[in-house]
C-alpha positions in Angstrom: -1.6 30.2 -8.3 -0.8 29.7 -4.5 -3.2 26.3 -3.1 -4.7 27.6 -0.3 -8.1 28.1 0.6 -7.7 32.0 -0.5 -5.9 30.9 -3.9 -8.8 28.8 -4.9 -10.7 31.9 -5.6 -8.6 32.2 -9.0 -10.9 29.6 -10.4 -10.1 30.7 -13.9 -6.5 30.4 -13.8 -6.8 26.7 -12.0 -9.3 25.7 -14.8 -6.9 27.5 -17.7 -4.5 25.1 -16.5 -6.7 22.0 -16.7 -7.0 21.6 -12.8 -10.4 20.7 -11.7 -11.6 22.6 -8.7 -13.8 21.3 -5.7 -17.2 21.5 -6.3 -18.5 21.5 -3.0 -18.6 24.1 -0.1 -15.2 23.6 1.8 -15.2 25.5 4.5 -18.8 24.4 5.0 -17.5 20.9 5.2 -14.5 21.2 8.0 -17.3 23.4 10.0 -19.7 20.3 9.6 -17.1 17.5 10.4 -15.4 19.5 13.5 -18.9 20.0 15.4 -19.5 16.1 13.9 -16.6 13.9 13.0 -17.0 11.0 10.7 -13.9 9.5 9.8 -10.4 9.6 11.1 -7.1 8.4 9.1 -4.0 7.4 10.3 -1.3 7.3 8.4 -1.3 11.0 6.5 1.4 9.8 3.3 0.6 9.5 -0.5 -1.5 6.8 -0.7 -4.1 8.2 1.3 -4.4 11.0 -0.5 -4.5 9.5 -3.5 -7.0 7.0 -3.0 -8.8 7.6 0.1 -9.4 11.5 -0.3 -10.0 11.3 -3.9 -12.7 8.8 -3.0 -14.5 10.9 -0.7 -13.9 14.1 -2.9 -16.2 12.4 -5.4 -18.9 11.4 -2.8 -18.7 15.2 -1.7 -18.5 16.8 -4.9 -21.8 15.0 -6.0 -23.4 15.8 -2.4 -23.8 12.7 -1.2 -22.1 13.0 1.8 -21.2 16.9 3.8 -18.2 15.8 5.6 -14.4 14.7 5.2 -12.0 12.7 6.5 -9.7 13.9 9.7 -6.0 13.1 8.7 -3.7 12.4 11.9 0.2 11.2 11.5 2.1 9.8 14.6 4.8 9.2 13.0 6.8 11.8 11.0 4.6 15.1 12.0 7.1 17.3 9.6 4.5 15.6 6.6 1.6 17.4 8.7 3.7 20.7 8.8 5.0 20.7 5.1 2.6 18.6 3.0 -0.6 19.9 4.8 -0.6 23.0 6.8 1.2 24.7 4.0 -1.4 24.2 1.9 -4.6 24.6 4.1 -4.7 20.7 3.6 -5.5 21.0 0.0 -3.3 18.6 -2.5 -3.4 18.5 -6.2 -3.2 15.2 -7.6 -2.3 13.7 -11.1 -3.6 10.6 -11.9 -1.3 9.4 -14.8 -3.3 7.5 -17.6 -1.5 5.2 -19.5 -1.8 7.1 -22.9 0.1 9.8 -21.3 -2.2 12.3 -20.6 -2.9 13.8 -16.7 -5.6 14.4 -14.8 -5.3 17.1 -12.6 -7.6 17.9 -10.0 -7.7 19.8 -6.7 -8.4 17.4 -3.5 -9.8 19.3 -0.6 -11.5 16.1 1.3 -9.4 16.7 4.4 -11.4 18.9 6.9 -8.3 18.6 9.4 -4.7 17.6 9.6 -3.3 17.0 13.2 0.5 15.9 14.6 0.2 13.6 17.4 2.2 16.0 19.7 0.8 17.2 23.0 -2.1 19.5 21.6 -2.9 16.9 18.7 -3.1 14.1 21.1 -6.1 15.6 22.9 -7.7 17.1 19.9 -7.9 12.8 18.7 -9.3 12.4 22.7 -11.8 14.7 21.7 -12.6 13.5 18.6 -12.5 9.5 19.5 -15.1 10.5 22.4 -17.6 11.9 19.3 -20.6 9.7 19.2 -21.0 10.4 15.2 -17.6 8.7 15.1 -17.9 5.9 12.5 -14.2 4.6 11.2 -10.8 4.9 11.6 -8.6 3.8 9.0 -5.2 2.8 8.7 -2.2 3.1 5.5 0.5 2.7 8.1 2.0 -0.5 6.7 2.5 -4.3 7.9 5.7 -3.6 10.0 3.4 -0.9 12.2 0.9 -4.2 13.3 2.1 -5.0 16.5 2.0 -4.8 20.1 4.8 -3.2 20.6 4.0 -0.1 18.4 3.5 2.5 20.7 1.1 3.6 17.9 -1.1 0.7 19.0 -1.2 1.9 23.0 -1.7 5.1 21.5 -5.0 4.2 20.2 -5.9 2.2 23.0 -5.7 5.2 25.1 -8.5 6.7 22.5 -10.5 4.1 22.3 -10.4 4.1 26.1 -11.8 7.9 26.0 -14.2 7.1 23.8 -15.5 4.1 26.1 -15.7 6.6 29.1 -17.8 8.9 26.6 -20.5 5.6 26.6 -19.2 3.6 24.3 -20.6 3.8 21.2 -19.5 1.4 18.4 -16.8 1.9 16.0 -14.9 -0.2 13.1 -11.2 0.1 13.3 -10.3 -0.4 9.5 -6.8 -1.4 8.0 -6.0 -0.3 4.3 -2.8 -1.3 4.2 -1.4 -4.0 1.2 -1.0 -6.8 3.0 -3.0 -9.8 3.6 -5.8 -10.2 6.7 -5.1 -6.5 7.3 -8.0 -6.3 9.8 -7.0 -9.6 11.2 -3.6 -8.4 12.4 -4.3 -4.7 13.5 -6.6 -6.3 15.7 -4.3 -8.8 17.0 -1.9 -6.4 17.5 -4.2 -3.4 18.6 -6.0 -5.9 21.6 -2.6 -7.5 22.6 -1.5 -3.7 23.3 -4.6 -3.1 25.2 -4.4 -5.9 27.5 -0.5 -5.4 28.1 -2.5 -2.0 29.0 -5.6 -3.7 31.2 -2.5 -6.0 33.4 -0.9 -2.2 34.2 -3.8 -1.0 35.0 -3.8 1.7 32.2 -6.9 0.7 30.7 -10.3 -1.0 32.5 -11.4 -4.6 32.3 -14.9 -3.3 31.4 -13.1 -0.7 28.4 -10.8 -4.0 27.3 -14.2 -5.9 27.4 -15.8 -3.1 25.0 -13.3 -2.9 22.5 -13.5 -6.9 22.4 -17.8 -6.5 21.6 -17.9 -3.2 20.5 -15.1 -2.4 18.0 -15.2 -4.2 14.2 -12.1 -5.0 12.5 -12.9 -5.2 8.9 -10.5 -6.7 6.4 -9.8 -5.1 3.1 -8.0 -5.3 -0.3 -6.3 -2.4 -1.4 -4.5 -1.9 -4.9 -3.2 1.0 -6.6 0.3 1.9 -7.3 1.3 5.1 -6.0 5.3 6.3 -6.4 6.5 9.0 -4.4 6.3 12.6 -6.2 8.0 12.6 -9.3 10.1 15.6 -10.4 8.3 15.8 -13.8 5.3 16.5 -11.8 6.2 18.9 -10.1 7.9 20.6 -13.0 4.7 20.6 -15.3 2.6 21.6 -11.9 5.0 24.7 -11.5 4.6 25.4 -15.1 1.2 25.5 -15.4 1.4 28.2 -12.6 0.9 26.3 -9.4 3.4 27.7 -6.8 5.5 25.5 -3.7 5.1 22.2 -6.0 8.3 21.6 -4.9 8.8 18.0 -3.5 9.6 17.6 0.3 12.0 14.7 1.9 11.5 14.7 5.5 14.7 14.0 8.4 12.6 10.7 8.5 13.3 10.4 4.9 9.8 10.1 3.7 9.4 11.8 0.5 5.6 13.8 0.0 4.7 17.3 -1.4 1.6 20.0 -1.8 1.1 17.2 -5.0 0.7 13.2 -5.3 1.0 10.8 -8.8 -0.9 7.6 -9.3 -2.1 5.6 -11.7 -5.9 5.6 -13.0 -6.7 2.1 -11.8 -8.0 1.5 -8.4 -9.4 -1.1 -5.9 -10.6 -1.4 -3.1 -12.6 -4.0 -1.4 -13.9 -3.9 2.1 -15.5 -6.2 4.5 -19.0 -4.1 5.5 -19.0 -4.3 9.0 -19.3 -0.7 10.2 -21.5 -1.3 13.8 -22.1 2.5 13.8 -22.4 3.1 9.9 -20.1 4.6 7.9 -19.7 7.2 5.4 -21.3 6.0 1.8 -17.7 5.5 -0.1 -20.1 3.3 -2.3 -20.5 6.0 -4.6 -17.1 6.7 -5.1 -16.4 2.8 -6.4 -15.4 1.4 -3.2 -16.6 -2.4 -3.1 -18.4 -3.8 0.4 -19.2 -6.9 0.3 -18.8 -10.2 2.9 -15.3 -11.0 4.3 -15.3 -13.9 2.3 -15.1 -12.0 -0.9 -12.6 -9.8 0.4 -10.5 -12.9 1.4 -10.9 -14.2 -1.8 -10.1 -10.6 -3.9 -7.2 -10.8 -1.6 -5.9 -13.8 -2.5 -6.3 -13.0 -6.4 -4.3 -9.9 -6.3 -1.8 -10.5 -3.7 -0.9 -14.1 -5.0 -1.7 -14.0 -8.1 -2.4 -11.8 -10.2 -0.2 -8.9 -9.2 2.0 -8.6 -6.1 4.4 -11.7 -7.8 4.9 -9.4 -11.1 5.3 -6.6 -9.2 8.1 -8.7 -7.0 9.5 -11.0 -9.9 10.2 -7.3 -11.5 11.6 -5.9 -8.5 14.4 -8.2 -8.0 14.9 -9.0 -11.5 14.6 -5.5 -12.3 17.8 -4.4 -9.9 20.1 -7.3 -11.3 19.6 -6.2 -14.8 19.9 -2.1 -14.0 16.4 -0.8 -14.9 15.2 1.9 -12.6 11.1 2.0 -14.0 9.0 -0.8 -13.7 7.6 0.0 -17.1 10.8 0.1 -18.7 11.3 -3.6 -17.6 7.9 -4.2 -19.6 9.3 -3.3 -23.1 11.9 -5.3 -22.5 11.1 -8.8 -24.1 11.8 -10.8 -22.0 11.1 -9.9 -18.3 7.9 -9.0 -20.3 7.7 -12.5 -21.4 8.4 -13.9 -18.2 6.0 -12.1 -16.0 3.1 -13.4 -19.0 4.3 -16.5 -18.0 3.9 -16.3 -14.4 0.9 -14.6 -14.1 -1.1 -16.2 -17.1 0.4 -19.8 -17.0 1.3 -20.9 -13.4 -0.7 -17.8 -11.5 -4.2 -17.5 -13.2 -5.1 -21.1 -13.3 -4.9 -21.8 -9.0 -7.3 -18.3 -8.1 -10.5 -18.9 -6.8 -12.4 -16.3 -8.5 -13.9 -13.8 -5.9 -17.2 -12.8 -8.4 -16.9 -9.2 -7.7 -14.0 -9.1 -9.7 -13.0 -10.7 -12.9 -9.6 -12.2 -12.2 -8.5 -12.5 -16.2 -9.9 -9.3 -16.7 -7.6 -7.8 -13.8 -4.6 -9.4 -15.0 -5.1 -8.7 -18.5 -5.0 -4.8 -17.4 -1.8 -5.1 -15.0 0.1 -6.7 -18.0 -1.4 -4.6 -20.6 -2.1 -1.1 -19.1 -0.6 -0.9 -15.2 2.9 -2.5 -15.2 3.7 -0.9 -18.7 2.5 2.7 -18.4 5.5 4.7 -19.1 3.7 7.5 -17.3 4.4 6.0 -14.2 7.6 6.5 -12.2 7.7 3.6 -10.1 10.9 1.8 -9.8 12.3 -1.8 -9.0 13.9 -0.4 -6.2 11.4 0.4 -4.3 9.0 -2.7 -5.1 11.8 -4.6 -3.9 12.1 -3.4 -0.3 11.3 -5.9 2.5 11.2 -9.0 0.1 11.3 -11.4 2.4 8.3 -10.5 4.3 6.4 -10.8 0.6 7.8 -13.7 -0.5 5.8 -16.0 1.2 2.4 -14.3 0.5 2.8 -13.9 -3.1 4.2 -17.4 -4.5 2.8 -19.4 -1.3 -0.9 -20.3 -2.4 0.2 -20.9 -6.0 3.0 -23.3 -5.4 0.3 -25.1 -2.8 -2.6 -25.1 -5.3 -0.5 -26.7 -7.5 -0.3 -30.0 -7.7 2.5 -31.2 -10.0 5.4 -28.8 -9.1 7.3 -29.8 -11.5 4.9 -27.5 -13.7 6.2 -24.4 -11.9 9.4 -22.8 -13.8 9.1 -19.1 -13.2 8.3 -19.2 -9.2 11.3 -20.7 -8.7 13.0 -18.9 -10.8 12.2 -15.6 -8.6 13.5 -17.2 -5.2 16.6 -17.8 -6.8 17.0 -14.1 -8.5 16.0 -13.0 -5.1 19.0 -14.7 -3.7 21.3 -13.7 -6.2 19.8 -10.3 -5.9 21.0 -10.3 -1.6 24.9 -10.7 -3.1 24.5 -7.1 -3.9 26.4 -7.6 -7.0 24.2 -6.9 -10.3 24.3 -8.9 -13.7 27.4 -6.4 -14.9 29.3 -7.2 -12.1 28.5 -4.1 -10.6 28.0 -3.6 -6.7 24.7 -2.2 -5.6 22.7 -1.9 -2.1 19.8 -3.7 -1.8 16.5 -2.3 -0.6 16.0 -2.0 3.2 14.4 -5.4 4.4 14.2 -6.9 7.9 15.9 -10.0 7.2 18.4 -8.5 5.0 21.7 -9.5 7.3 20.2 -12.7 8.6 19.5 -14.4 5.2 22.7 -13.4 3.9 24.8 -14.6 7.0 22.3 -17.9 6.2 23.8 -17.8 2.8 27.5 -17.6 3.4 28.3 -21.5 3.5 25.5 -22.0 0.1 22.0 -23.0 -0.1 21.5 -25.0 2.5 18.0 -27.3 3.2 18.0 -25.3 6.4 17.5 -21.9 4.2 15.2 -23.7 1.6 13.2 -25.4 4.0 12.3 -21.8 5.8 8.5 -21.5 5.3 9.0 -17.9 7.1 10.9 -17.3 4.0 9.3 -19.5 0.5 6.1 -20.1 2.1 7.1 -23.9 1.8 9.4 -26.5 2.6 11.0 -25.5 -0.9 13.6 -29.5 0.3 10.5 -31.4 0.8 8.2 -30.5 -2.2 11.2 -30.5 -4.2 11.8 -27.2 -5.4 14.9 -26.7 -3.6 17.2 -28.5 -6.6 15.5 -26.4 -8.9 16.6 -23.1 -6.8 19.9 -24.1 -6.3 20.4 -24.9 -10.2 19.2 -21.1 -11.4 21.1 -19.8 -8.6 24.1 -21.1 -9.5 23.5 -20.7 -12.8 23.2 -16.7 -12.3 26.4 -16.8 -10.5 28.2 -17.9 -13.7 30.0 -14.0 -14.2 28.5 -11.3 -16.3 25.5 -11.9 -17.9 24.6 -15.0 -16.5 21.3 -13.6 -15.2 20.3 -12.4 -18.6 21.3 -16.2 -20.0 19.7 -18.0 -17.3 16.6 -15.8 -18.1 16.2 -16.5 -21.5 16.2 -20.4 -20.6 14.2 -20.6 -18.0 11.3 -19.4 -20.7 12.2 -22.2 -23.2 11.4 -24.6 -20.5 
């Protein structure tokens, strides 16, 4: 079975195999949204498709809605070439339930693909200047939120088409995992378009416009998606589906015709959509007020499960796991992350009332982190630690009044200094994720653990010298430093404490 528009005749064969087909019209659809665009995505990886285009496969296939999402990349345009023209932007995607079995279904949600080259750049001009234009979203990551992104001029330039065309409203709409999304892509998007207005690329009135016109929703996002896994594609291929093979990119990002997530899924979104917006409603997506999202925000990404995720991470590549869920049977990271989420993380959130916070934990212990169906690794959570650090352990240790209470936050800053020696608990060398401030911390902790380096808030989040964490940070450091084993030891007594 080829996946292509033509190969999706074989319906048979896809349902034989267990692949559920569209059940909507889709060339009817891409005819619809080219004459009247709704919805354009940047940011064309795996999370978007599969998240976003799932979600508005659903609203489709129940006819709720009659068009689909525009998918542009401005980044690595080979994904556009090899994940999406290849396969008529169709994808099959495997949601991987935590008693093992696979959903498979086909997504075909994306009317268009485009490569921001020459000819895609004035395909966007076109569509930006569509009055039936309602969103554009974002999975481009935190490091891509600033002024200095030629991304961010990019869309300036767009918006600036689309405020020649009269100006119609719009809602400019981060989905990225990271905290005040909206917040920052507007900082970042209006800083670029001023730098624009002083050149005189962009008009006073058009910077005035964006200012008014253009809504900057902020959103929680949450659901783990690895890169393609080889198992994947090898059960794809065998039940017939051809080209499942997976694609790394000369900008090393890894996609293929397939993606793999997990069966849980959130997303939260503040409803401010000045020129509506497509009814994602029906597909689970939460709108609510920005204060709720702050709040959901707050309970996932300091609470409840960006911390496990990270304590995991680090701990994870010290001890030599390489699946997050293998680090869940073993009893005591399992143990640990219980403690951090249920005894010093739970009891600070504010709950958000959309969303049960013990209710969500209970599943990322129970069902998400230990789903042995889902090939996510340590390695990968750990990558660019030290912008997370402070967002994930900074409101608990500040909500909490008697710090002395707190033995497993701690505990993480020092694995994740011990982790930066590049040495793991066998005494084995190993490279550490890629992170910004990978060469500046560890030149920072070639004469110790100075109050200098535990008084970075950029860093802890707090002044780890004056609340009087520091001692504790510099004890489990050193005592992981004690040879082989030592962070297994000082593991298993930091949870009798």
């Amino acid at each position: 079975m080829k996946l292509s528009l033509e190969g999706l005749g074989q319906r048979a064969a896809w349902e034989s195999a267990g692949i559920e087909l569209p059940k909507f019209d889709v060339a009817a659809m891409r005819e619809r949204t080219k004459e009247a665009p709704v919805w354009v995505h940047f940011g064309a990886g795996n999370i978007f498709r599969a998240f976003l285009c799932a979600a508005m496969q659903r609203v489709l296939d129940a006819g709720a809605f009659d068009r689909g999402v525009i998918a542009c990349e401005t980044y690595d345009g080979e994904i556009i070439e090899r994940a999406y023209d290849a396969f008529d932007n169709l994808s099959v995607l495997a949601v991987l339930r935590a008693d093992g079995t696979v959903e498979k279904r086909v997504v075909a949600s994306v009317a268009e693909a485009v490569q921001a080259d020459a000819r895609g750049i004035e395909r966007m001009k076109e569509i930006f200047r569509s009055p039936s234009l309602q969103m554009v979203t974002f999975t481009v990551t935190e490091k891509a939120y600033k002024a200095e992104n030629p991304m961010m001029r990019l869309i300036a330039g767009f918006l600036s088409e689309r405020f020649a065309a009269g100006g119609m409203p719009l809602a400019i709409v981060s989905m990225d995992n990271c905290a005040h999304n909206g917040d920052k892509l507007r900082a970042a998007l209006l800083s670029a378009a001023e730098a624009m207005a002083a050149e005189g690329a962009l008009s006073a009135p058009c910077l005035a416009w964006l200012k008014q016109s253009v809504a900057f929703p902020n959103t929680m996002i949450d659901k783990i998606t690895p890169h393609p896994d080889e198992q994947i594609a090898r059960m794809l291929q065998q039940d017939g589906v051809e080209g499942m093979e997976i694609i790394r990119t000369q900008k090393r990002a890894v996609t293929a015709g397939f993606v793999n997530a997990e069966q849980a899924e959130y997303l939260v979104v503040e409803d401010i959509f000045p020129n509506g917006r497509p009814p994602l409603e029906k597909a689970g997506i939460l709108f609510t007020d920005g204060q709720t999202v702050d709040k959901v925000e707050k309970m996932k990404v300091g609470t409840c499960l960006n911390p496990l995720h990270t304590a995991l991470a680090v701990l994870g590549c010290l001890l030599g796991f390489h699946k997050i869920s293998d680090e869940m049977a073993d009893d005591d990271l399992s143990e640990f992350v219980e403690r951090l989420g249920y005894v010093e993380s739970l009891p600070v959130v504010q709950d958000p009332g959309v969303l049960s916070p013990k209710q969500f934990l209970d599943e990322v212990i129970k069902l998400r982190l230990p789903n042995p169906f889902l090939p996510d690794t340590p390695q990968r959570i750990a990558a660019d630690t030290s912008q997370k650090l402070a967002i994930r352990f900074g409101h608990t240790i500040a909500a909490t009044q008697d710090k002395s209470t707190l033995h497993c936050v701690p505990f993480v800053f020092a694995a994740w200094l011990r982790y930066l020696t590049g040495v793991d608990d066998e005494g084995n060398t190993f490279t550490p994720s890629p992170d910004p401030r990978l060469d500046e911390v560890r030149a920072r902790m070639a004469g110790g653990l100075s109050d200098e380096l535990l008084s970075d808030e950029t860093l802890f989040g707090c002044d780890l010298v004056q609340n009087g964490m520091a001692a504790v940070v510099r004890a489990k450091f050193s005592e992981m430093m004690q040879g082989k084993g030592a962070v297994r030891r000082a593991l298993k007594k930091v949870l009798t404490e």
